[in-house]
PDB file with one MODEL, atoms N, CA, C and O in Angstrom:
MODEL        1
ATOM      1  N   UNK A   1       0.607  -7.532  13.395  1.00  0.00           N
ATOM      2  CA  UNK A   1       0.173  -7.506  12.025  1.00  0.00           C
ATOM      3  C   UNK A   1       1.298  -8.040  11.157  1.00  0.00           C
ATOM      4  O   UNK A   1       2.436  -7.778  11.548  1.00  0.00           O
ATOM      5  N   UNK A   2       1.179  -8.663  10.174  1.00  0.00           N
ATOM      6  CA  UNK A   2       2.056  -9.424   9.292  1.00  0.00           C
ATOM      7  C   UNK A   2       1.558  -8.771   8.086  1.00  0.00           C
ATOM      8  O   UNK A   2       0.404  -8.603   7.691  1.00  0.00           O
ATOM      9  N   UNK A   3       2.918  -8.371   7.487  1.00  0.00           N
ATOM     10  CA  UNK A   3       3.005  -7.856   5.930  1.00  0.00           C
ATOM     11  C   UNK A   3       3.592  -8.520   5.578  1.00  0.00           C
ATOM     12  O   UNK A   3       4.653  -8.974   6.005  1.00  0.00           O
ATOM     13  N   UNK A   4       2.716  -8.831   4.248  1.00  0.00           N
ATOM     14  CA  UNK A   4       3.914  -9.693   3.086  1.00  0.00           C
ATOM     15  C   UNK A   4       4.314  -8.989   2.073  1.00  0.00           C
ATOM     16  O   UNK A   4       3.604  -8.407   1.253  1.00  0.00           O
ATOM     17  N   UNK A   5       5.588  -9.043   2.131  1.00  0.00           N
ATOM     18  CA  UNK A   5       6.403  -8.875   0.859  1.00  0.00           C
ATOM     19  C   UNK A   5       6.813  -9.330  -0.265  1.00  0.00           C
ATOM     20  O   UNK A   5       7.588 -10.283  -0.176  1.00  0.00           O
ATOM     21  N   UNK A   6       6.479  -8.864  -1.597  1.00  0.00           N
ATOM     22  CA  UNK A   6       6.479  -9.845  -2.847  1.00  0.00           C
ATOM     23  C   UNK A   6       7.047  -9.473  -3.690  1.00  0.00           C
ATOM     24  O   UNK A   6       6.422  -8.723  -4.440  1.00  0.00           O
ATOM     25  N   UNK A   7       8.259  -9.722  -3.980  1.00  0.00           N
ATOM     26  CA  UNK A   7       8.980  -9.193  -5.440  1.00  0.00           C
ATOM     27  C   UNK A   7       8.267  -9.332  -6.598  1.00  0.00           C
ATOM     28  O   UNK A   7       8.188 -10.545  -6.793  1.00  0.00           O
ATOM     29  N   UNK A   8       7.615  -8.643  -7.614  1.00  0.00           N
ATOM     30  CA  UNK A   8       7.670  -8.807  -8.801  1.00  0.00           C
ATOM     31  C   UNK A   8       8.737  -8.444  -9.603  1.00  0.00           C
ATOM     32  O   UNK A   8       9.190  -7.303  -9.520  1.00  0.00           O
ATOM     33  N   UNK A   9       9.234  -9.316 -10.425  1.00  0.00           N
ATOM     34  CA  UNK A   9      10.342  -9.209 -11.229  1.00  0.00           C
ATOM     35  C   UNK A   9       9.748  -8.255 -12.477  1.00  0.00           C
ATOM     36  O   UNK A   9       8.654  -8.230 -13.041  1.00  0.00           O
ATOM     37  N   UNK A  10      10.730  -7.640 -12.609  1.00  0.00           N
ATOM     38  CA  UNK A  10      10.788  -6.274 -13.663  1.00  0.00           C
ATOM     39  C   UNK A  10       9.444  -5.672 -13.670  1.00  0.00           C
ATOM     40  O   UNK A  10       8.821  -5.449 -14.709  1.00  0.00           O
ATOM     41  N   UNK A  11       8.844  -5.316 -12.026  1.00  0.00           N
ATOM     42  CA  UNK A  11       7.727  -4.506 -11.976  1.00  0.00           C
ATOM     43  C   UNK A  11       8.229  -3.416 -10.649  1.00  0.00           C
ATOM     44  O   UNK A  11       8.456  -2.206 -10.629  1.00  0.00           O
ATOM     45  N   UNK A  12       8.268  -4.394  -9.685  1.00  0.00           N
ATOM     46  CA  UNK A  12       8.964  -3.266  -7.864  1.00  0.00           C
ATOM     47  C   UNK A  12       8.567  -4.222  -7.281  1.00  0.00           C
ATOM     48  O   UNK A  12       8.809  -5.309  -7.805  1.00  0.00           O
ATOM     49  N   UNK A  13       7.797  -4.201  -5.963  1.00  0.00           N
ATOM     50  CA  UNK A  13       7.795  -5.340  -4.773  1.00  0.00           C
ATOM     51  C   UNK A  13       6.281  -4.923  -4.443  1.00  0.00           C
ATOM     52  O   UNK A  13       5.879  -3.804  -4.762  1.00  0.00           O
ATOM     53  N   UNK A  14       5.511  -5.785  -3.844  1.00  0.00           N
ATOM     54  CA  UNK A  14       4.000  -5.608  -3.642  1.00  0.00           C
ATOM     55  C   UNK A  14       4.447  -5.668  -1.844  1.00  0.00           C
ATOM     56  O   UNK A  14       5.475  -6.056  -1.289  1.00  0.00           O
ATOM     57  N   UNK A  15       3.248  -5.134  -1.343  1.00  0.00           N
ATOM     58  CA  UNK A  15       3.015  -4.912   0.389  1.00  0.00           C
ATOM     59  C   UNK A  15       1.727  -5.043   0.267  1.00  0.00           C
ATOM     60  O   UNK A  15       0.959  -4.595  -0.584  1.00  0.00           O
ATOM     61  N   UNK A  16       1.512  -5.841   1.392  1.00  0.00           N
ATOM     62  CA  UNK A  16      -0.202  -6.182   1.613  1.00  0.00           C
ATOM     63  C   UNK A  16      -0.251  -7.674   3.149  1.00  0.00           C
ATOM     64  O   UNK A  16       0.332  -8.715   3.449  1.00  0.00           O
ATOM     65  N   UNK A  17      -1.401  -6.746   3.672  1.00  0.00           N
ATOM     66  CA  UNK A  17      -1.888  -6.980   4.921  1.00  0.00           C
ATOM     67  C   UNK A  17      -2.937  -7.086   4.706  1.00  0.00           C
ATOM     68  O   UNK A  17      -3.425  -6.726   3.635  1.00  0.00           O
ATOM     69  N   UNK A  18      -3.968  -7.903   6.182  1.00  0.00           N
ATOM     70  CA  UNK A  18      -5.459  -8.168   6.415  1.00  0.00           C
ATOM     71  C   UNK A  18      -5.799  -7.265   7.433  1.00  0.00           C
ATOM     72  O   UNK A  18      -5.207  -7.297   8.512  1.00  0.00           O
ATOM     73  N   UNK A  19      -6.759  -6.405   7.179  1.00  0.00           N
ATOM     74  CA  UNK A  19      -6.935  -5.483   8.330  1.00  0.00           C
ATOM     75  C   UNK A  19      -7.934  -6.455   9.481  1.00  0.00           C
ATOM     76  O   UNK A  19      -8.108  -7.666   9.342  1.00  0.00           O
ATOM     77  N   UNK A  20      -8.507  -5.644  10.585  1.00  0.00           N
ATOM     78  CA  UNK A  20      -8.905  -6.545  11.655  1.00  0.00           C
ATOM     79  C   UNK A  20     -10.044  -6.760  11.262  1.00  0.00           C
ATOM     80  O   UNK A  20     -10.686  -7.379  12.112  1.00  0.00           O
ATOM     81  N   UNK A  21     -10.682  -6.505  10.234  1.00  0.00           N
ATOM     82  CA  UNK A  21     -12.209  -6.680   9.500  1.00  0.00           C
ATOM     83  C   UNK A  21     -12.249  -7.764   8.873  1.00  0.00           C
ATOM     84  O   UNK A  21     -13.152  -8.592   8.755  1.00  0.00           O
ATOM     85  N   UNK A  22     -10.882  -7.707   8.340  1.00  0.00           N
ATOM     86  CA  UNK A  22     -10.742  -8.852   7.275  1.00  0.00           C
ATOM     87  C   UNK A  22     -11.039  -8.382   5.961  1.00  0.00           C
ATOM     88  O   UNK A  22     -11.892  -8.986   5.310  1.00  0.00           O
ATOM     89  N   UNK A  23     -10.291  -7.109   5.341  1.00  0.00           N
ATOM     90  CA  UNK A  23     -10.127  -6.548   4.193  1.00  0.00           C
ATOM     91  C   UNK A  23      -8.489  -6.778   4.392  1.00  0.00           C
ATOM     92  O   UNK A  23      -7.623  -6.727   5.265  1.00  0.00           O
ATOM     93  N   UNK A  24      -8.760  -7.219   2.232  1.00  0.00           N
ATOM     94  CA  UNK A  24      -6.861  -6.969   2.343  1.00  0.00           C
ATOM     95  C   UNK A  24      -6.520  -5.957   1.436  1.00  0.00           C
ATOM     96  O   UNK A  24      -7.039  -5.702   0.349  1.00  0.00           O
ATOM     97  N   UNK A  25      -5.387  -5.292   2.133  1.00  0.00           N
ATOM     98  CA  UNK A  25      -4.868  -3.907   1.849  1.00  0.00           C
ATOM     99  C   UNK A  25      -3.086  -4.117   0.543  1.00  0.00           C
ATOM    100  O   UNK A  25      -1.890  -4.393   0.635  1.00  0.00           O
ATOM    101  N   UNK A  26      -3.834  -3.850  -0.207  1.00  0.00           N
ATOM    102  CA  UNK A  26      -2.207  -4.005  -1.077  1.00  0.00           C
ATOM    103  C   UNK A  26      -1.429  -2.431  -1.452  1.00  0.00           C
ATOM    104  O   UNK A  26      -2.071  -1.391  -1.601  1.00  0.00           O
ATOM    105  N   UNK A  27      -0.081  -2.529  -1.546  1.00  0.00           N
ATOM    106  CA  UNK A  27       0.814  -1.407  -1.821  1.00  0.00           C
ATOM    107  C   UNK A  27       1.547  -2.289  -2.851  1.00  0.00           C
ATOM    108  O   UNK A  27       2.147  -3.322  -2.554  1.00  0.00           O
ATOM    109  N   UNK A  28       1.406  -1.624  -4.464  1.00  0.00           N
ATOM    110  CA  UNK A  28       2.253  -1.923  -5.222  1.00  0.00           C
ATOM    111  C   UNK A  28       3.516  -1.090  -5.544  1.00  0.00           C
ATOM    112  O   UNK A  28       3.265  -0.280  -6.437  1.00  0.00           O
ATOM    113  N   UNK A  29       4.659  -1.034  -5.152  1.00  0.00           N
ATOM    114  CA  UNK A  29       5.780  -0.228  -5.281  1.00  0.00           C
ATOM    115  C   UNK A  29       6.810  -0.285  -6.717  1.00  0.00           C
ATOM    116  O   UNK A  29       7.906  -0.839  -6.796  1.00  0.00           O
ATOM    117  N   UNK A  30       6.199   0.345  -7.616  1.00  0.00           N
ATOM    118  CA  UNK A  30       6.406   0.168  -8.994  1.00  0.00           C
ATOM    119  C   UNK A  30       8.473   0.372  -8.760  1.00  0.00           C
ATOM    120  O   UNK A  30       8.859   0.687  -7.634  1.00  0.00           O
ATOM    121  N   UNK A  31       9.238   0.219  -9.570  1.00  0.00           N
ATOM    122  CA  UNK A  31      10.801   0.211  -9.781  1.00  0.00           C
ATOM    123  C   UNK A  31      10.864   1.910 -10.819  1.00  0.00           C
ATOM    124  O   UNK A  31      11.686   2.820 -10.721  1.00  0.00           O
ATOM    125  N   UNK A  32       9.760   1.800 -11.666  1.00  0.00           N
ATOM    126  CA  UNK A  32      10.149   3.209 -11.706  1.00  0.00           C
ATOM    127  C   UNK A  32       9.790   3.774 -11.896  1.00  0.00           C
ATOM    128  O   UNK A  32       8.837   3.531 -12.637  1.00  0.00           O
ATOM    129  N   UNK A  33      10.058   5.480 -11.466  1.00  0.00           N
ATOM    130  CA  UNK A  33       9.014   6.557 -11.736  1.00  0.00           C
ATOM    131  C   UNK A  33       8.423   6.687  -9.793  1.00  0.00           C
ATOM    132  O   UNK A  33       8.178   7.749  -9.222  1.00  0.00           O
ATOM    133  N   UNK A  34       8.361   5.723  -9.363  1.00  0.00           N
ATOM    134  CA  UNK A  34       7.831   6.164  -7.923  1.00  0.00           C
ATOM    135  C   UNK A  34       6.814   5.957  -7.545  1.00  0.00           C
ATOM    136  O   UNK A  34       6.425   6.098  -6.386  1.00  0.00           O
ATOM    137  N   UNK A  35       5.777   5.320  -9.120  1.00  0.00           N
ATOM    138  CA  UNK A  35       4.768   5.172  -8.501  1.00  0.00           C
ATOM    139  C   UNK A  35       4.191   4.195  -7.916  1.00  0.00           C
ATOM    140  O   UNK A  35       4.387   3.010  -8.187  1.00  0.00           O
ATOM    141  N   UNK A  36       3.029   4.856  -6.611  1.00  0.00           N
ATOM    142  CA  UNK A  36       2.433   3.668  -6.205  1.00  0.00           C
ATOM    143  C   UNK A  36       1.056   3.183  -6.134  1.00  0.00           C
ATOM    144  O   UNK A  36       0.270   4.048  -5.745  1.00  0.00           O
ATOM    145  N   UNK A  37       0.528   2.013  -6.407  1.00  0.00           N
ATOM    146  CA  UNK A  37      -0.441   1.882  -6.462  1.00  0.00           C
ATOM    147  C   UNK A  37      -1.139   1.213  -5.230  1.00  0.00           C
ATOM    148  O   UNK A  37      -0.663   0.162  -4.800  1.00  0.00           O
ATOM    149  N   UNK A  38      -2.413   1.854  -4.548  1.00  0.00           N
ATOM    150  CA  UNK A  38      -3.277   1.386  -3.260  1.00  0.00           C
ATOM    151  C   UNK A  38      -4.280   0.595  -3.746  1.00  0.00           C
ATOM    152  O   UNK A  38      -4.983   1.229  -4.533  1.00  0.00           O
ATOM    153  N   UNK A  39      -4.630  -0.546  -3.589  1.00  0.00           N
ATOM    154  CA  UNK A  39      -5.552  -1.015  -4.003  1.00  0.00           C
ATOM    155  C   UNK A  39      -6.056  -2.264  -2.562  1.00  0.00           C
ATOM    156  O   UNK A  39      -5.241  -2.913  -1.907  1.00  0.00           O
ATOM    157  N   UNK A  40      -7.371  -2.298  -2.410  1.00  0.00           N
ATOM    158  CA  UNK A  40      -8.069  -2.916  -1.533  1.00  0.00           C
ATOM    159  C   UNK A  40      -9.149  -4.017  -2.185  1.00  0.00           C
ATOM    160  O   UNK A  40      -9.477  -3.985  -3.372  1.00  0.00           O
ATOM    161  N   UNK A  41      -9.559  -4.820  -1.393  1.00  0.00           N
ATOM    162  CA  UNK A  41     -10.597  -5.438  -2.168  1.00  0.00           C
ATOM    163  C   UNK A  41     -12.070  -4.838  -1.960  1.00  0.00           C
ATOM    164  O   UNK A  41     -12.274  -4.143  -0.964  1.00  0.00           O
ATOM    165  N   UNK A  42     -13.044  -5.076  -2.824  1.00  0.00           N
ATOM    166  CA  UNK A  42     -14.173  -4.754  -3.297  1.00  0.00           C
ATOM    167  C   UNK A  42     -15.337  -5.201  -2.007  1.00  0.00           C
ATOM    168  O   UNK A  42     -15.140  -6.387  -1.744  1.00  0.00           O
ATOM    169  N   UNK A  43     -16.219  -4.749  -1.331  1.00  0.00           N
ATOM    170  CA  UNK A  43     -17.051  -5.279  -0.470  1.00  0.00           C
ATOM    171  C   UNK A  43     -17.790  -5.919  -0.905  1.00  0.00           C
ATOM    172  O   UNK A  43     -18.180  -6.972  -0.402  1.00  0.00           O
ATOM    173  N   UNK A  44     -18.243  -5.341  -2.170  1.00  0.00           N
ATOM    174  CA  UNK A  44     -19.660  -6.036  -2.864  1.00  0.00           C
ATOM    175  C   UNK A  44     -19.228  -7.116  -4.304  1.00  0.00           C
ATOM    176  O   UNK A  44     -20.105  -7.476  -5.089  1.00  0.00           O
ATOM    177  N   UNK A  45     -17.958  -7.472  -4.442  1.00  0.00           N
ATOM    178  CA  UNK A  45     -17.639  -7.749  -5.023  1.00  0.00           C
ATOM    179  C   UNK A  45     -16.629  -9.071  -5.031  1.00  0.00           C
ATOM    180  O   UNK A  45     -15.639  -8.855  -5.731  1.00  0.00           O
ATOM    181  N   UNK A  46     -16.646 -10.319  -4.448  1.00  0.00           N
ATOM    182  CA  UNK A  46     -15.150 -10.882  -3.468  1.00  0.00           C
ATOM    183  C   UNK A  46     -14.258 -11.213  -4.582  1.00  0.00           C
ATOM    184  O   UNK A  46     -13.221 -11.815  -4.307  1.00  0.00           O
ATOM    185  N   UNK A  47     -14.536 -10.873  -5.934  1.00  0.00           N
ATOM    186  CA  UNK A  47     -13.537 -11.354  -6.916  1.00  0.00           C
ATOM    187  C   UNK A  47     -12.607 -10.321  -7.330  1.00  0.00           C
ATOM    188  O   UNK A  47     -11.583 -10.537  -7.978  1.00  0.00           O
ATOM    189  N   UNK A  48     -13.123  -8.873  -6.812  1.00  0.00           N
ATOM    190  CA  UNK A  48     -13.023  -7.438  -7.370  1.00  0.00           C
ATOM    191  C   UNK A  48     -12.068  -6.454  -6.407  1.00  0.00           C
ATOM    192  O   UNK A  48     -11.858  -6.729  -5.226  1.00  0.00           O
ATOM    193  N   UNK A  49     -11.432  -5.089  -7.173  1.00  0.00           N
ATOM    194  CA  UNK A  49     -10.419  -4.841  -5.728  1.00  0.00           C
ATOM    195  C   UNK A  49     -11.335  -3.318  -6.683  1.00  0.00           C
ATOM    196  O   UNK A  49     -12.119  -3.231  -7.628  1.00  0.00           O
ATOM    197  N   UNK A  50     -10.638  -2.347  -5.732  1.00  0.00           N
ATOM    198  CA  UNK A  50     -10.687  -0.787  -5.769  1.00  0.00           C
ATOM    199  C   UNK A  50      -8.737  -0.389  -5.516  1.00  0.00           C
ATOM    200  O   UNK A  50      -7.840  -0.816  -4.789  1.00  0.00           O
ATOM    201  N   UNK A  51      -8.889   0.741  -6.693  1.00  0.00           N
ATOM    202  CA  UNK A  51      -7.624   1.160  -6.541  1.00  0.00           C
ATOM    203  C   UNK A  51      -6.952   2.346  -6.344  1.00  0.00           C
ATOM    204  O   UNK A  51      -7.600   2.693  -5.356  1.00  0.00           O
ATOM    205  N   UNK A  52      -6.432   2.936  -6.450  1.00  0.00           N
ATOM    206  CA  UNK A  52      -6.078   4.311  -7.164  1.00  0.00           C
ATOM    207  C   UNK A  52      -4.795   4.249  -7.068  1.00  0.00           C
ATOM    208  O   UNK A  52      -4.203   3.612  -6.197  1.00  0.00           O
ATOM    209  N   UNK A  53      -3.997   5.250  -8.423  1.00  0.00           N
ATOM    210  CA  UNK A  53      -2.450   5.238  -8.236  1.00  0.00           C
ATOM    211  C   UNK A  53      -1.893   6.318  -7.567  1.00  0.00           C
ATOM    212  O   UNK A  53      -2.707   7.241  -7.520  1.00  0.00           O
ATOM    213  N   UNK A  54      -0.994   6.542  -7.109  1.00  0.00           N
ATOM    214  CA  UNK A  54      -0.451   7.932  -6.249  1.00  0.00           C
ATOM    215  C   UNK A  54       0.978   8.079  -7.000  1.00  0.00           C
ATOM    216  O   UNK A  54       1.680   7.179  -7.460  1.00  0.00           O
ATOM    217  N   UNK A  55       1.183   9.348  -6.991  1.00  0.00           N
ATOM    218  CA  UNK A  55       2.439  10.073  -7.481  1.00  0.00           C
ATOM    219  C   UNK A  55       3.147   9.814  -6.378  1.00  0.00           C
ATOM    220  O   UNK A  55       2.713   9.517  -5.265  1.00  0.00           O
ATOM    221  N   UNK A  56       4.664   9.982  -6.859  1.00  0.00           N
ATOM    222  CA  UNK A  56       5.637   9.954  -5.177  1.00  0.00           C
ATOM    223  C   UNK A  56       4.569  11.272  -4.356  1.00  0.00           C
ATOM    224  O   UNK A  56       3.744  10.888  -3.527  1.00  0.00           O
ATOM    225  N   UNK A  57       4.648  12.277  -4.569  1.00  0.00           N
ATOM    226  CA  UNK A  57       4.203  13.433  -3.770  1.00  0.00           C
ATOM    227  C   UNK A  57       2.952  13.036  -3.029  1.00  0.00           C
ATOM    228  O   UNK A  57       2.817  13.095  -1.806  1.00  0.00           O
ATOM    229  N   UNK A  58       1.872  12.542  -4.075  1.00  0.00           N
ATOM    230  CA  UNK A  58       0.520  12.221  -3.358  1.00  0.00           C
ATOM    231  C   UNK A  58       0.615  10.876  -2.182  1.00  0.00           C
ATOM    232  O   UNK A  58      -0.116  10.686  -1.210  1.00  0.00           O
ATOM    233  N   UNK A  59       1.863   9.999  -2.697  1.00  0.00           N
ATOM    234  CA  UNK A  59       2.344   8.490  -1.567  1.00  0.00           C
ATOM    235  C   UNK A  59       2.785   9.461  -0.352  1.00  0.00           C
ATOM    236  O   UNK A  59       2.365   9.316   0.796  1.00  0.00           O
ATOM    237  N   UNK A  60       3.853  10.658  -0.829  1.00  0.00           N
ATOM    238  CA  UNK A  60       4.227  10.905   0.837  1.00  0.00           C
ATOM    239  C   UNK A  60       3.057  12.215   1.483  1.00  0.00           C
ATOM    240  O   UNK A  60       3.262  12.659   2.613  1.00  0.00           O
ATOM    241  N   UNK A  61       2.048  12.656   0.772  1.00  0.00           N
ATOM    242  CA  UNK A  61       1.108  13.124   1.520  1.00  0.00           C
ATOM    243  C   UNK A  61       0.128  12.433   2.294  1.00  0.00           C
ATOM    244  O   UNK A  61      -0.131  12.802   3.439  1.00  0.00           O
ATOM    245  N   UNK A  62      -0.355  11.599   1.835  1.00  0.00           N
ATOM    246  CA  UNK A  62      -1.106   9.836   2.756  1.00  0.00           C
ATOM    247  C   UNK A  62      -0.359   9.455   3.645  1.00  0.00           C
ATOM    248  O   UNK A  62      -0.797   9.396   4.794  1.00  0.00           O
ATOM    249  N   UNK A  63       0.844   9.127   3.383  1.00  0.00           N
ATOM    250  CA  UNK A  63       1.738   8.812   4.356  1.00  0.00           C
ATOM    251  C   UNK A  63       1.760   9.993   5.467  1.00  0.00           C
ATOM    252  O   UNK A  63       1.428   9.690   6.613  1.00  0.00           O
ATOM    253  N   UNK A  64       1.989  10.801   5.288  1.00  0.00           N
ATOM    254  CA  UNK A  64       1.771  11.903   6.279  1.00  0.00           C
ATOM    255  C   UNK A  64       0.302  11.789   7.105  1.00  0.00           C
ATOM    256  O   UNK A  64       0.162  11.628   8.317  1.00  0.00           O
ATOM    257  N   UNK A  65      -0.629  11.906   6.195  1.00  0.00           N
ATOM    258  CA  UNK A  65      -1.739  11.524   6.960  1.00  0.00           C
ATOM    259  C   UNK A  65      -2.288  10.647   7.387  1.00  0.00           C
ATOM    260  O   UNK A  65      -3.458  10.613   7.767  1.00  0.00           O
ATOM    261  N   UNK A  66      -1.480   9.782   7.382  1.00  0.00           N
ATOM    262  CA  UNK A  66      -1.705   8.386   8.110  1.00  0.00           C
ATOM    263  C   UNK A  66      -0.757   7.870   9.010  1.00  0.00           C
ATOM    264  O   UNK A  66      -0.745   6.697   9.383  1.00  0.00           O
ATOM    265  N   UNK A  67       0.248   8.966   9.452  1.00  0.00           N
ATOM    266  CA  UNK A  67       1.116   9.331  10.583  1.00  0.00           C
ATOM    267  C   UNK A  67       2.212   8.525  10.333  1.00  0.00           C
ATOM    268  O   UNK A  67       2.507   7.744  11.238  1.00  0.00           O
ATOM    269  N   UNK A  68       2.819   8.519   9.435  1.00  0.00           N
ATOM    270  CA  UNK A  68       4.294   8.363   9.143  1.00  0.00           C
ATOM    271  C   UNK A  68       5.192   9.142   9.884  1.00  0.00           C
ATOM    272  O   UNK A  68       6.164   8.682  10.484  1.00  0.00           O
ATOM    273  N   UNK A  69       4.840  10.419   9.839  1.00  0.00           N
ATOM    274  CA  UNK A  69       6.169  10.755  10.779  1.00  0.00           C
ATOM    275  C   UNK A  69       6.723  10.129  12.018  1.00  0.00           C
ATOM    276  O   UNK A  69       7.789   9.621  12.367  1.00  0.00           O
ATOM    277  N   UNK A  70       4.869  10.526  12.836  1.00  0.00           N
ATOM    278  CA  UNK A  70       5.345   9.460  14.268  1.00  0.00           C
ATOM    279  C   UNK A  70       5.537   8.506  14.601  1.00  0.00           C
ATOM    280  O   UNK A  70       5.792   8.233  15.774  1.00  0.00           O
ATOM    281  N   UNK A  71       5.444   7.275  13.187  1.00  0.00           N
ATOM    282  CA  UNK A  71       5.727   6.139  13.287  1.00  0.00           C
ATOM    283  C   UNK A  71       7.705   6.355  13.265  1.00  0.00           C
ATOM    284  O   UNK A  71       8.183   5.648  14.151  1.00  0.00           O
ATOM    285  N   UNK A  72       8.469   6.902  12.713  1.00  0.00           N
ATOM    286  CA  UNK A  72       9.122   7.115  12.128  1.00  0.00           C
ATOM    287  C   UNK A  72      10.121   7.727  13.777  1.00  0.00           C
ATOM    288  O   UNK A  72      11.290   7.380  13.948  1.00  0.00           O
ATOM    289  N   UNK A  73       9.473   8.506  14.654  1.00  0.00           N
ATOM    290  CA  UNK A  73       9.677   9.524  15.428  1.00  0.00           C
ATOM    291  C   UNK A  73       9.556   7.809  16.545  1.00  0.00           C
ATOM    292  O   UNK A  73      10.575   7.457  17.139  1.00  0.00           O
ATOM    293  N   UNK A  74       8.624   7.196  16.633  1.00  0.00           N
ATOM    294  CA  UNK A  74       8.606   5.945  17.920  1.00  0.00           C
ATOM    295  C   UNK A  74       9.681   5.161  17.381  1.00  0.00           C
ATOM    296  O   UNK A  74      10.492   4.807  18.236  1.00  0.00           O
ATOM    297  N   UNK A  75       9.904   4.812  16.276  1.00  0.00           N
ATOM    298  CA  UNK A  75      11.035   4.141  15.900  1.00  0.00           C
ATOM    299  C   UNK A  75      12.474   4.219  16.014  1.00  0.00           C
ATOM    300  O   UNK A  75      13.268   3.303  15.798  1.00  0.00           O
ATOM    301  N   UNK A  76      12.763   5.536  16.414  1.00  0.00           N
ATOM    302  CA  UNK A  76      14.191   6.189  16.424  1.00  0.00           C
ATOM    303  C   UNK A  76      14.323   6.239  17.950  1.00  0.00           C
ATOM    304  O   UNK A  76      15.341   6.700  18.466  1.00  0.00           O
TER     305      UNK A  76
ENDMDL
END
């Protein structure tokens, strides 16, 4: 899988991948405050995305449930 990484200047850095469906998955990593924003594209929509923002707390609870630790735990 290939992630791209994108600086926005005086915003944080964007993350975003194509899943195996062929949806693309973005992580906006704001510079400050922590927050982050998930946003995907729209099914019914190909011009349109879906989003929601996450607090640091709510980013590292997803992350948890989407197995960060053991990614974290195979890595070491």
């Amino acid at each position: 899988m290939i992630i791209e990484r994108t600086i926005l200047p005086g915003v944080g850095v964007r993350h975003a991948f194509t899943t195996e469906q062929g949806r693309r998955i973005t992580v906006v990593e704001y510079r400050a405050g922590g927050r982050r924003d998930v946003v995907h594209d729209d099914p019914h929509d190909p011009d349109g995305t879906i989003g929601v923002t996450l607090t640091p707390v709510e980013a590292s609870a997803l992350a948890t449930l989407l197995g960060f630790p053991e990614l974290v735990a195979v890595a070491a």
